[in-house]
ZAZA-251250 format. One record per atom (N, C-alpha, C): residue number from 1; residue in one letter; atom name; x negated, y negated, z negated. Coordinates in steps of 0.05 Angstrom, whole numbers. Layout:
+-----+---+----+--------+--------+--------+
!   k ! r !  a !   east !  north !     up !
+-----+---+----+--------+--------+--------+
! NUM ! a ! CA !      X !      Y !      Z !
...
+-----+---+----+--------+--------+--------+
This chain:
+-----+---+----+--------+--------+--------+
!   k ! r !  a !   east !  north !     up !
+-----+---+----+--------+--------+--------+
!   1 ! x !  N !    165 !    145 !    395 !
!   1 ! x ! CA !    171 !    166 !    375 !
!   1 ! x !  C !    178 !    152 !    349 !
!   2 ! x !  N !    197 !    169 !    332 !
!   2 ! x ! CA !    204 !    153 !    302 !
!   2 ! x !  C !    177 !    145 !    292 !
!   3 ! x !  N !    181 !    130 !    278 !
!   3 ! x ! CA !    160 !    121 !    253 !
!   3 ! x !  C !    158 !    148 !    231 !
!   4 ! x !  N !    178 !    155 !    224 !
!   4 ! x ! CA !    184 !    176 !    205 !
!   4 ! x !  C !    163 !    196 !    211 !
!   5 ! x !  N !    168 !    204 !    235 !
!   5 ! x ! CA !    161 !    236 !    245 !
!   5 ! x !  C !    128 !    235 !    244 !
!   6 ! x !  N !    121 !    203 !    253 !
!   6 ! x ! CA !     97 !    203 !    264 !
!   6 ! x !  C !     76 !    203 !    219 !
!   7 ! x !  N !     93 !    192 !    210 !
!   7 ! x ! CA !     82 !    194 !    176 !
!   7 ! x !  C !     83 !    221 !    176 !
!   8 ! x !  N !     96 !    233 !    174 !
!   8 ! x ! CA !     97 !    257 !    168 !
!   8 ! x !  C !     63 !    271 !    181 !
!   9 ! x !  N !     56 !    268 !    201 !
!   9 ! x ! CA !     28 !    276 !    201 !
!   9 ! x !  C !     14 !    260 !    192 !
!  10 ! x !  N !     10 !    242 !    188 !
!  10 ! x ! CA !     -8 !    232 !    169 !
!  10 ! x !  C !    -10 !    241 !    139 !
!  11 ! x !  N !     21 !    245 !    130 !
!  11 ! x ! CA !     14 !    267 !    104 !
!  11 ! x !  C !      1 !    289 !    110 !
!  12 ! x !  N !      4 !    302 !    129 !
!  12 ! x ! CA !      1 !    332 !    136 !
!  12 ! x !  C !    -31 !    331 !    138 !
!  13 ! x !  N !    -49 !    303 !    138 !
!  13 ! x ! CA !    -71 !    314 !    145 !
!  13 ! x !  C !    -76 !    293 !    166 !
!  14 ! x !  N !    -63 !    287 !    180 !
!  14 ! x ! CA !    -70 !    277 !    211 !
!  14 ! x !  C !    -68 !    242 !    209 !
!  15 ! x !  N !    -77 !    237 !    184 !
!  15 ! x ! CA !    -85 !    207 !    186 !
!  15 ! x !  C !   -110 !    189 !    193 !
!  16 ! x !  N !   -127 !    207 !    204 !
!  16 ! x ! CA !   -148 !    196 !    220 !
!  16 ! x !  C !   -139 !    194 !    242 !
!  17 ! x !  N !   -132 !    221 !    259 !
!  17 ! x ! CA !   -131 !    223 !    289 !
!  17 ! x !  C !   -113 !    196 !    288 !
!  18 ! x !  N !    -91 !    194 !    269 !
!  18 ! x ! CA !    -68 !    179 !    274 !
!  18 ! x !  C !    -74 !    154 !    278 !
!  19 ! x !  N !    -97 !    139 !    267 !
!  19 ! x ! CA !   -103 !    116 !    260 !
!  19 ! x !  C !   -134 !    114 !    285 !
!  20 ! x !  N !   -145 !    136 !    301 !
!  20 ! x ! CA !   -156 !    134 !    315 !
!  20 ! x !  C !   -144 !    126 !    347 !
!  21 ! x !  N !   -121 !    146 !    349 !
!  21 ! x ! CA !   -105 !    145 !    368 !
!  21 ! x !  C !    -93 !    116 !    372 !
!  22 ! x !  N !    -85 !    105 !    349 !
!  22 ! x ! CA !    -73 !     69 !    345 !
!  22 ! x !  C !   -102 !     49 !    352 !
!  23 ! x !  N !   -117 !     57 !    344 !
!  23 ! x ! CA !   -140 !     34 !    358 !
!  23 ! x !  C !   -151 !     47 !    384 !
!  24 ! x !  N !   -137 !     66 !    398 !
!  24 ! x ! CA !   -154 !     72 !    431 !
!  24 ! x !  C !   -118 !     57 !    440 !
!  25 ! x !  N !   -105 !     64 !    436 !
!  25 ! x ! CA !    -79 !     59 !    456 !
!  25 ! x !  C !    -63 !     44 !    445 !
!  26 ! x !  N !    -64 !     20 !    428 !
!  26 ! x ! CA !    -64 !     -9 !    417 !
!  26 ! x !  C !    -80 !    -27 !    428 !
!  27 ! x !  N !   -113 !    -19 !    419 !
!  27 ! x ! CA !   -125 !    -33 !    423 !
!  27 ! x !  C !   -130 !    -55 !    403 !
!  28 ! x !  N !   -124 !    -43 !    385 !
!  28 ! x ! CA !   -125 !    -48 !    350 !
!  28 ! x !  C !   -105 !    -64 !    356 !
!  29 ! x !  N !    -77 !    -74 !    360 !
!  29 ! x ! CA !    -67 !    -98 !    360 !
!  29 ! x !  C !    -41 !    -86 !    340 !
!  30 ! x !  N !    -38 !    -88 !    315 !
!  30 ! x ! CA !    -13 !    -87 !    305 !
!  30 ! x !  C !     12 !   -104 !    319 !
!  31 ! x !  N !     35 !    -94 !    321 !
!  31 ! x ! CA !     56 !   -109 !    326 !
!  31 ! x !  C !     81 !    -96 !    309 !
!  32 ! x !  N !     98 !   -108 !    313 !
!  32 ! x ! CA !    131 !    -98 !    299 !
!  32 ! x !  C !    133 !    -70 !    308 !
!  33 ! x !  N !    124 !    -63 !    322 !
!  33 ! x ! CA !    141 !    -45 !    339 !
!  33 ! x !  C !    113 !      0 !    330 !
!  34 ! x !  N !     93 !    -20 !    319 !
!  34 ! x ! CA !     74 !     -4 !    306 !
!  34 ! x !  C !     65 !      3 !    287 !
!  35 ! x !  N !     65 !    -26 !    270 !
!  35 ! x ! CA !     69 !    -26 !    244 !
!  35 ! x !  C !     71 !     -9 !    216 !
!  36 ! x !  N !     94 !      9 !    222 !
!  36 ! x ! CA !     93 !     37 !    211 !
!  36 ! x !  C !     75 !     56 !    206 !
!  37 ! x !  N !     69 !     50 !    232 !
!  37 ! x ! CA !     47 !     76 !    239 !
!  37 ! x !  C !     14 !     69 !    229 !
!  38 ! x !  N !      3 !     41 !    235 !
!  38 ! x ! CA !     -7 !     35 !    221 !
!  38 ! x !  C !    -18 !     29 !    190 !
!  39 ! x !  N !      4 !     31 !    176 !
!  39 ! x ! CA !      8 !     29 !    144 !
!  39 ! x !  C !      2 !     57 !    139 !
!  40 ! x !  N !     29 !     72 !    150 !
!  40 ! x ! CA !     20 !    101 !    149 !
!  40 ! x !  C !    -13 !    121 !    145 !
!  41 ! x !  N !    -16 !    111 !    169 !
!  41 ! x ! CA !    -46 !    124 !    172 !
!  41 ! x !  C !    -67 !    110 !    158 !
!  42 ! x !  N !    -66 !     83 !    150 !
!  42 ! x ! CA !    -87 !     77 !    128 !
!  42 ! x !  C !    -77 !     84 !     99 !
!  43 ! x !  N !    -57 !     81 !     95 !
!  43 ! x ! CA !    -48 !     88 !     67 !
!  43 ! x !  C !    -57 !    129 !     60 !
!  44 ! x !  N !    -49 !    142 !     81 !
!  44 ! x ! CA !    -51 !    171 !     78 !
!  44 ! x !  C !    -81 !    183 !     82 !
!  45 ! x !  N !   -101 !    160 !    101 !
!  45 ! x ! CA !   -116 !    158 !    102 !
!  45 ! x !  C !   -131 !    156 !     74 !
!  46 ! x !  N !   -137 !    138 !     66 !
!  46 ! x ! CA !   -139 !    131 !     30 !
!  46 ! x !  C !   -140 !    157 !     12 !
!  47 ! x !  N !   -112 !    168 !     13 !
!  47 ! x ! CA !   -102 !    183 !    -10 !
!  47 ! x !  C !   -121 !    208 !      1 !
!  48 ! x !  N !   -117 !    221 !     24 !
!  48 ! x ! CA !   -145 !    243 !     42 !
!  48 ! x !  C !   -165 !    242 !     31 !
!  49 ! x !  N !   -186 !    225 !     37 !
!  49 ! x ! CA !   -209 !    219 !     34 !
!  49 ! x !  C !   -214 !    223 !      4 !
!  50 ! x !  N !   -202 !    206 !    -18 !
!  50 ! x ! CA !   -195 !    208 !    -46 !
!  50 ! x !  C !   -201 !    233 !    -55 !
!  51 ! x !  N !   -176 !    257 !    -37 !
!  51 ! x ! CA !   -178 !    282 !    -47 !
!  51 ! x !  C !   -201 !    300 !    -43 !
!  52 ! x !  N !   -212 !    298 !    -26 !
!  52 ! x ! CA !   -223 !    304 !    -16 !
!  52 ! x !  C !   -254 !    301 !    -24 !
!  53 ! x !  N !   -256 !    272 !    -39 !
!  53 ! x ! CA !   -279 !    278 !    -54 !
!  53 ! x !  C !   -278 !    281 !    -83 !
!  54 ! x !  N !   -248 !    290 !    -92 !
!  54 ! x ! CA !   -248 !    298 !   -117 !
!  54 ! x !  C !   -250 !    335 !   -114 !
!  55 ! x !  N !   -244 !    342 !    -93 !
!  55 ! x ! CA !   -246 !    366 !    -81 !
!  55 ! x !  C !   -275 !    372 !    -86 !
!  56 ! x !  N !   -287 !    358 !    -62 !
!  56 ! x ! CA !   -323 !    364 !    -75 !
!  56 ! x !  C !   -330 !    362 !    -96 !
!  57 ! x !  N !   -322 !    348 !   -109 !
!  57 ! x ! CA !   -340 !    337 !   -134 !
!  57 ! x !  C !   -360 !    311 !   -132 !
!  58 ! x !  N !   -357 !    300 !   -105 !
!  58 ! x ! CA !   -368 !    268 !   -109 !
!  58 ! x !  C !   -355 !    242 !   -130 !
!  59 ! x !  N !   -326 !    249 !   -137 !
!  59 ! x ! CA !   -315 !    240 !   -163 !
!  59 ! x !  C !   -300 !    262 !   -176 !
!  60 ! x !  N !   -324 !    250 !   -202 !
!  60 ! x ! CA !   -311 !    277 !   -225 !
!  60 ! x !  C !   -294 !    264 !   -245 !
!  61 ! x !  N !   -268 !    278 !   -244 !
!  61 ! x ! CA !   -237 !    270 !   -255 !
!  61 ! x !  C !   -248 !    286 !   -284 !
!  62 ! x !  N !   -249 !    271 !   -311 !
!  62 ! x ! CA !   -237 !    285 !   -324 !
!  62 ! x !  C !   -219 !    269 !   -342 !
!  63 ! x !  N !   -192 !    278 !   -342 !
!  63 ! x ! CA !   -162 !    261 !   -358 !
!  63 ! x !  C !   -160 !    277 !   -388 !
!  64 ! x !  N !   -178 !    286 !   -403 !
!  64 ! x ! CA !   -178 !    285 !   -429 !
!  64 ! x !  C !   -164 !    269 !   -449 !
!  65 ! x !  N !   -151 !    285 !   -466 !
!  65 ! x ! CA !   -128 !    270 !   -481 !
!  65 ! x !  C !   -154 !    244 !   -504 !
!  66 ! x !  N !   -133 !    229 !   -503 !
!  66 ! x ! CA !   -149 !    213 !   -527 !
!  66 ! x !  C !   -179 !    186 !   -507 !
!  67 ! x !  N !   -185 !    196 !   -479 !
!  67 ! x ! CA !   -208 !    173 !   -463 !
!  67 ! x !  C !   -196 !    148 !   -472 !
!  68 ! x !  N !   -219 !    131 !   -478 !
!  68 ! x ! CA !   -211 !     99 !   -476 !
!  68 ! x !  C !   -216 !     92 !   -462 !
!  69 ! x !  N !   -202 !     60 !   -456 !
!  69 ! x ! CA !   -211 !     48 !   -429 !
!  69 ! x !  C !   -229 !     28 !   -434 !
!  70 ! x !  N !   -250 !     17 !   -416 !
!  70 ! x ! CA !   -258 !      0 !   -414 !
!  70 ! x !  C !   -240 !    -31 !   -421 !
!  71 ! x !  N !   -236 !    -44 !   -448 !
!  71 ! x ! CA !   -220 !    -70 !   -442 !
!  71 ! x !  C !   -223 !    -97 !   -427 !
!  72 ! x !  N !   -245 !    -97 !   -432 !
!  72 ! x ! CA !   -255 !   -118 !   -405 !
!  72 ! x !  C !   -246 !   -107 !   -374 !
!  73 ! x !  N !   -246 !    -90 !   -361 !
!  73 ! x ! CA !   -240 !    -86 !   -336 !
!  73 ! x !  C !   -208 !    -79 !   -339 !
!  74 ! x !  N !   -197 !    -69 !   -361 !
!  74 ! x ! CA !   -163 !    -70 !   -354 !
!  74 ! x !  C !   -160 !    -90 !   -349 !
!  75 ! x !  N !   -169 !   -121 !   -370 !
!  75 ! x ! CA !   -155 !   -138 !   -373 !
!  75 ! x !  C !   -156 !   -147 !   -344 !
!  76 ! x !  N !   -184 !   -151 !   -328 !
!  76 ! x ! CA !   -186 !   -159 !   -305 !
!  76 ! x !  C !   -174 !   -154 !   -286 !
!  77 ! x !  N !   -173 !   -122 !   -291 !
!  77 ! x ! CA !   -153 !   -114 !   -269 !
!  77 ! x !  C !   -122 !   -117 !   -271 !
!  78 ! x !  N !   -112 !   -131 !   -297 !
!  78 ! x ! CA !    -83 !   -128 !   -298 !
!  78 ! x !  C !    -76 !   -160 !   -295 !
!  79 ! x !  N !   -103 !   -169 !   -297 !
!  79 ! x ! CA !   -107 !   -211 !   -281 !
!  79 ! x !  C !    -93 !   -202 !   -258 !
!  80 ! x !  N !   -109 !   -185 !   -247 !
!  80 ! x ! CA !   -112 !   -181 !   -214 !
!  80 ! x !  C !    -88 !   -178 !   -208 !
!  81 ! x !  N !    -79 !   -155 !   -219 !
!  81 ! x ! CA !    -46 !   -144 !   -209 !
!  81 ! x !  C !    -20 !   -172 !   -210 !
!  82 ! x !  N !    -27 !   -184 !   -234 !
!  82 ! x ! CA !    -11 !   -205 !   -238 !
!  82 ! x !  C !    -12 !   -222 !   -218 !
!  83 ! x !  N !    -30 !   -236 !   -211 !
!  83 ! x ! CA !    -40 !   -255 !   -189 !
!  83 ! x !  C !    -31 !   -245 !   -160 !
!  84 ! x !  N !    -33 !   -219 !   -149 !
!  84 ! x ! CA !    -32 !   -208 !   -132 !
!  84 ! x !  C !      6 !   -200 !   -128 !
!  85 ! x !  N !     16 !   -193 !   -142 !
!  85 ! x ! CA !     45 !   -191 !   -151 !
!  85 ! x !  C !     59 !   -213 !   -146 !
!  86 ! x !  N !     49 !   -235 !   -160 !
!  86 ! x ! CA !     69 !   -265 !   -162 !
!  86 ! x !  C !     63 !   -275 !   -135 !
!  87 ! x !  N !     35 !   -275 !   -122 !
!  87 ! x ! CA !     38 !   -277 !    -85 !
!  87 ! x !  C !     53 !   -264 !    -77 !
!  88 ! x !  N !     55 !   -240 !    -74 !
!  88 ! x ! CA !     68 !   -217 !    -58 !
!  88 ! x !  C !     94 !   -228 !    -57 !
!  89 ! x !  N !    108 !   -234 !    -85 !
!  89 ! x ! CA !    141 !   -248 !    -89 !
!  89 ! x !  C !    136 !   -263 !    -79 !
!  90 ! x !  N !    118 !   -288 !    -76 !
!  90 ! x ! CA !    127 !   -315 !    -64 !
!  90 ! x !  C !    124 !   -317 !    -37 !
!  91 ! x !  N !    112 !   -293 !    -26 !
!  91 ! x ! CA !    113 !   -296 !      3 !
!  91 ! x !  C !    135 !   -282 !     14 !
!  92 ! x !  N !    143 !   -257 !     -1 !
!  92 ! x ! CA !    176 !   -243 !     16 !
!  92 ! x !  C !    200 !   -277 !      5 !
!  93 ! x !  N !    199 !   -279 !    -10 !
!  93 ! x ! CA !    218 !   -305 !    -19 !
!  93 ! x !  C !    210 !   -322 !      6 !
!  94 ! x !  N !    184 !   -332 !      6 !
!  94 ! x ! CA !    181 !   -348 !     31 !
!  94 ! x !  C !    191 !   -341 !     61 !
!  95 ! x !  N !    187 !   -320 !     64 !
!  95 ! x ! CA !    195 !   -300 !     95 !
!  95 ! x !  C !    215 !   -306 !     89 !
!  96 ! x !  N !    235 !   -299 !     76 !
!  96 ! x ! CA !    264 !   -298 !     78 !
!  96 ! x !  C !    280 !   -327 !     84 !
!  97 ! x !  N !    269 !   -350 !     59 !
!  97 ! x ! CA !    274 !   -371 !     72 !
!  97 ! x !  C !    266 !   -377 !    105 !
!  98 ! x !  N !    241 !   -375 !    109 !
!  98 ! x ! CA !    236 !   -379 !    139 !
!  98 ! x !  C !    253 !   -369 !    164 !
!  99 ! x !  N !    260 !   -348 !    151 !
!  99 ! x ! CA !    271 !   -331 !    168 !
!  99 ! x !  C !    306 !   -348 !    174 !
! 100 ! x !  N !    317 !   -359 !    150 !
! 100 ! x ! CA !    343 !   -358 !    145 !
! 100 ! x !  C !    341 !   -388 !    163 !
! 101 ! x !  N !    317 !   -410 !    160 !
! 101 ! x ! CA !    313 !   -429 !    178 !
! 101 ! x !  C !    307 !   -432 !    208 !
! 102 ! x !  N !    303 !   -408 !    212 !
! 102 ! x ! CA !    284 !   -400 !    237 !
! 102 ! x !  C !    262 !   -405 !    230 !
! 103 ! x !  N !    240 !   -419 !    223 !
! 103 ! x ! CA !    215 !   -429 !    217 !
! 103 ! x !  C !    201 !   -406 !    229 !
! 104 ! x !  N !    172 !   -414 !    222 !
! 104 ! x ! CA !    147 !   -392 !    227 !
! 104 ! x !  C !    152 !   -380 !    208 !
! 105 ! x !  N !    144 !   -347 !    221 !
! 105 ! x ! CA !    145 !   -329 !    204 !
! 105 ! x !  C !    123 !   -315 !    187 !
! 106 ! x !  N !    121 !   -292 !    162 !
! 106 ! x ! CA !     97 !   -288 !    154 !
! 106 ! x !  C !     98 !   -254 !    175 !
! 107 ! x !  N !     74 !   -255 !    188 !
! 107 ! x ! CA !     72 !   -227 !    200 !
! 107 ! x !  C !     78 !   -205 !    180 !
! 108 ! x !  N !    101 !   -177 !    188 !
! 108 ! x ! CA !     99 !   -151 !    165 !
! 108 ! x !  C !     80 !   -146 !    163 !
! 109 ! x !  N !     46 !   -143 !    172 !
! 109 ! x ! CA !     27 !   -132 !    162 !
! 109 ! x !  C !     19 !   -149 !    150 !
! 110 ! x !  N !     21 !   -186 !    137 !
! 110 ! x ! CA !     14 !   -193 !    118 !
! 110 ! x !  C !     32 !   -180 !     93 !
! 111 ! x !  N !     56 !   -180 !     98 !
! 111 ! x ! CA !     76 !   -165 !     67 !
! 111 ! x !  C !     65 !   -137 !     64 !
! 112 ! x !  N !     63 !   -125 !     83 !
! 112 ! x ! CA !     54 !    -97 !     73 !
! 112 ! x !  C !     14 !   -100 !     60 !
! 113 ! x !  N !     12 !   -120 !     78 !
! 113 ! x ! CA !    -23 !   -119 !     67 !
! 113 ! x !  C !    -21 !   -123 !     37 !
! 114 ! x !  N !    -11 !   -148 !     34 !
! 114 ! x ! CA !    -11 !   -155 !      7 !
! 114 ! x !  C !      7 !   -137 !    -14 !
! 115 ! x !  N !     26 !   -121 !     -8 !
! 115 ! x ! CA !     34 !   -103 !    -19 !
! 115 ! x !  C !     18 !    -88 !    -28 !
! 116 ! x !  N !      6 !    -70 !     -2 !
! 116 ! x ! CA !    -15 !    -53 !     -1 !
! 116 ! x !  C !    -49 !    -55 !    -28 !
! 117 ! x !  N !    -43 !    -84 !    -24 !
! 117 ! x ! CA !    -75 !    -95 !    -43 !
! 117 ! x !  C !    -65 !    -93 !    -70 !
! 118 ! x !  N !    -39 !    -84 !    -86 !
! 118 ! x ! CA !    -35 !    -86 !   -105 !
! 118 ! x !  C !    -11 !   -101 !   -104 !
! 119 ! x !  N !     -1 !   -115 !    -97 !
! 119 ! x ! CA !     29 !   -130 !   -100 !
! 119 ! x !  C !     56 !   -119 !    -90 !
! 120 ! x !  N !     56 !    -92 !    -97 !
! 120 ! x ! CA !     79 !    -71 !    -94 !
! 120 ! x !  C !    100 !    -80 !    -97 !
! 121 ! x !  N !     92 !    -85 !   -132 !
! 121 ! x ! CA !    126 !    -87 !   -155 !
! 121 ! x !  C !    136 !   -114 !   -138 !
! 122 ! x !  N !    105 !   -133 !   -143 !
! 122 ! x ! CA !    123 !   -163 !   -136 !
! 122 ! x !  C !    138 !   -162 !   -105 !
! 123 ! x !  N !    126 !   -146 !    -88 !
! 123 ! x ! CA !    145 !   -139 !    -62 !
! 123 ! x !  C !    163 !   -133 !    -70 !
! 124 ! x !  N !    175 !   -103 !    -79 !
! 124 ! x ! CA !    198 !    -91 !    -83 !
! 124 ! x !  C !    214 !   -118 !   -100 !
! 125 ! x !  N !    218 !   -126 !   -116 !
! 125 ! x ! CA !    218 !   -142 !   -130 !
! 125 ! x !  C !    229 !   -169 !   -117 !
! 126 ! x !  N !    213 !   -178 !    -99 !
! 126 ! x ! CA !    226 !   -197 !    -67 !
! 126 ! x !  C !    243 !   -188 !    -53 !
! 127 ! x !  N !    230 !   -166 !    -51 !
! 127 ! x ! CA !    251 !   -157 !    -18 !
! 127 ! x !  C !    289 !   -149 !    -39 !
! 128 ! x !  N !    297 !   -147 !    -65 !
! 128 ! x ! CA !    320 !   -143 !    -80 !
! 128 ! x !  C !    328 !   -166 !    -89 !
! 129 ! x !  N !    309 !   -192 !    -91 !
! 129 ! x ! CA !    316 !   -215 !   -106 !
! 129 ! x !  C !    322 !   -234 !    -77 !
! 130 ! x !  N !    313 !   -234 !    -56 !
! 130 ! x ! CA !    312 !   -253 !    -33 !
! 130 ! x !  C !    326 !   -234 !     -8 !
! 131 ! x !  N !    339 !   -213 !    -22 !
! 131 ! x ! CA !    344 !   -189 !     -2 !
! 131 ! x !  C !    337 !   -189 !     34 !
! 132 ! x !  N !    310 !   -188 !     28 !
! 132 ! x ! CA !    291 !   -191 !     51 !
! 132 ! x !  C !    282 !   -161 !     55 !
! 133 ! x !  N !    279 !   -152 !     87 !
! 133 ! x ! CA !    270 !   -123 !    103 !
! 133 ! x !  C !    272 !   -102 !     77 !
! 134 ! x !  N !    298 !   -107 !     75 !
! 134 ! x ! CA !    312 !    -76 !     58 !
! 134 ! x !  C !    319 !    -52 !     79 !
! 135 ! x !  N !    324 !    -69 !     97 !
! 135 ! x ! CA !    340 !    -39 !    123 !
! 135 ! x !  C !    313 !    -38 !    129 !
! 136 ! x !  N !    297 !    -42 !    132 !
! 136 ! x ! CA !    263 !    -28 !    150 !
! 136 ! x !  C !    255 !     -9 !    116 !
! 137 ! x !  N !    257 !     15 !    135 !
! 137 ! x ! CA !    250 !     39 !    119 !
! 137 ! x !  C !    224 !     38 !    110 !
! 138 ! x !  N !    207 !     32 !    134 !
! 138 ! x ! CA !    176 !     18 !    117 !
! 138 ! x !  C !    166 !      9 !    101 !
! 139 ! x !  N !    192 !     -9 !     90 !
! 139 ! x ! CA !    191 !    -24 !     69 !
! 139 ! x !  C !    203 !     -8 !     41 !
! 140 ! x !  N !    221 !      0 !     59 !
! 140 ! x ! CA !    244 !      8 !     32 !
! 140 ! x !  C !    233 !     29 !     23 !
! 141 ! x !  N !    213 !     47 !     39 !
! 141 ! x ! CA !    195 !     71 !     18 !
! 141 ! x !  C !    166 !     66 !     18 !
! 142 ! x !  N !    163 !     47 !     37 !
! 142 ! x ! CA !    133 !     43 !     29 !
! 142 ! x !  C !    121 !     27 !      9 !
! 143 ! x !  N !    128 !     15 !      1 !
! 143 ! x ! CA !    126 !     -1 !    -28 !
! 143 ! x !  C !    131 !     14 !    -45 !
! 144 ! x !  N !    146 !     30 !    -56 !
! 144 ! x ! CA !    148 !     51 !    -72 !
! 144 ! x !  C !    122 !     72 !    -73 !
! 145 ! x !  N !    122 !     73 !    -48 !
! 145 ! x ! CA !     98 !     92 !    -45 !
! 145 ! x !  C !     72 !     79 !    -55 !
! 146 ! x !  N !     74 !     54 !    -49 !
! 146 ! x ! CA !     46 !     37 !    -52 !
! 146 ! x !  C !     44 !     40 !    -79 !
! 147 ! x !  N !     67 !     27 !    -97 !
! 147 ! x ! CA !     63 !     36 !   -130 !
! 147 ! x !  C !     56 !     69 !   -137 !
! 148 ! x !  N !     62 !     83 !   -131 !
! 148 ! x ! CA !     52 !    115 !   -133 !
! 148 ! x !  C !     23 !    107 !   -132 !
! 149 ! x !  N !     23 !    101 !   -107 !
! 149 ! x ! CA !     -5 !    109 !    -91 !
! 149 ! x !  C !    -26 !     85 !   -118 !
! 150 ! x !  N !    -14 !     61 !   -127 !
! 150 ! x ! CA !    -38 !     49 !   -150 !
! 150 ! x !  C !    -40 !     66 !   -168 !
! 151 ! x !  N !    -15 !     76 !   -188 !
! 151 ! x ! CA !    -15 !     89 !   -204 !
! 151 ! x !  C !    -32 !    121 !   -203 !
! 152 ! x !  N !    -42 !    121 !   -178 !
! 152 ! x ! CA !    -60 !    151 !   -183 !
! 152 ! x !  C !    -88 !    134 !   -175 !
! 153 ! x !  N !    -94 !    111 !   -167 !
! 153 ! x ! CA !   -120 !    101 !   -159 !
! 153 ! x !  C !   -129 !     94 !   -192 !
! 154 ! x !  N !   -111 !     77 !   -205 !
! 154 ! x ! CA !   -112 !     75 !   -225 !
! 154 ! x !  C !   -119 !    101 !   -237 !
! 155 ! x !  N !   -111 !    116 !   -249 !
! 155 ! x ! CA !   -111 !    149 !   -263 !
! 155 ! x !  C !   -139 !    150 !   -251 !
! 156 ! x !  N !   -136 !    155 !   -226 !
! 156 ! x ! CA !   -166 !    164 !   -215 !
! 156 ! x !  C !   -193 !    152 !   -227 !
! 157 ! x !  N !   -187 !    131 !   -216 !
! 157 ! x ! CA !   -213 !    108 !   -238 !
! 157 ! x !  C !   -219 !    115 !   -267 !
! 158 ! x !  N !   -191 !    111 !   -280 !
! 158 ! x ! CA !   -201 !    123 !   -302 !
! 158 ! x !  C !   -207 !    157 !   -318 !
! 159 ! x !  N !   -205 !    171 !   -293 !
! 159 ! x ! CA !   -215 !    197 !   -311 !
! 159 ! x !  C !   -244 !    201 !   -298 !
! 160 ! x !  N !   -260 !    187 !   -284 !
! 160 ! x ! CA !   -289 !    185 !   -262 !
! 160 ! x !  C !   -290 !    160 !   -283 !
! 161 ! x !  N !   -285 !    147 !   -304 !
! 161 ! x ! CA !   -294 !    134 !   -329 !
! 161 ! x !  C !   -296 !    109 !   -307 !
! 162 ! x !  N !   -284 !     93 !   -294 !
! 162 ! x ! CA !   -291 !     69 !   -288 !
! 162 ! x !  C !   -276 !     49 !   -297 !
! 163 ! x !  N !   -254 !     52 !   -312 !
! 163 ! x ! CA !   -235 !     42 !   -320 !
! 163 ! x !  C !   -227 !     41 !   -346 !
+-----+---+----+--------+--------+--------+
């Protein structure tokens, strides 16, 4: 089945079953050919759960004009992003060379992991500068998505004052 069709329930809700179903009939084994589906269902997975306890009230959002942030933990966390970004580039740059040599390759679930952990921009960012897995749609909207998806973890953090 597409990759597409199968995200699409995982937005809808169905990113457990989705990500349950991938470890009975995988056998947890990511490959090329699953990949998608896997990102999918942990990523939509995430954002669920999130809502869901902002729904209850186990994290209380409030985005009041004027909150400050903690500056010790931005700065740390914008270390983090940095550090995590300039990997992300040097490993799609690396894939691409490898790739263009034949060499060993870096597995997509390390690019998407490290994407995933915060190194979005510096992916997107690789995959336009080393024009590396632009035609894999996974890439080409999931990294996008991944930046969305910091930018409300972020937000989130900081209106539950952790940030």
């Amino acid at each position: 089945m597409d990759g597409r069709i199968l995200t699409l329930f995982a937005v809808a809700g169905g990113a457990l079953g989705m990500l349950l179903a991938l470890m009975l009939f995988t056998g947890n084994h990511m490959n090329k050919r699953n990949i998608a589906w896997w990102f999918s269902a942990i990523v939509f997975l995430i954002v669920w759960v999130l809502a869901v306890l902002v729904w209850a009230g186990v994290i209380v959002v409030d985005l009041e004009p004027g909150a400050s942030f903690n500056a010790s933990v931005v700065v740390a966390f914008g270390a983090y992003l940095l550090a995590v970004n300039v990997i992300t580039f040097a490993v799609f740059c690396l894939d691409k060379k490898r790739a263009i040599d034949r060499g060993s390759r870096f597995p997509e679930a390390t690019l998407l992991g490290l994407s995933l952990a915060g190194g979005a921009l510096g992916g997107i960012v690789g995959m336009r500068v080393a024009h590396h897995e632009t035609s894999k749609w996974y890439f080409a909207a999931g990294l996008p998505a991944f930046v969305i998806l910091h930018i409300a973890l972020f937000l989130l953090a900081h209106g539950a004052g952790l940030v």
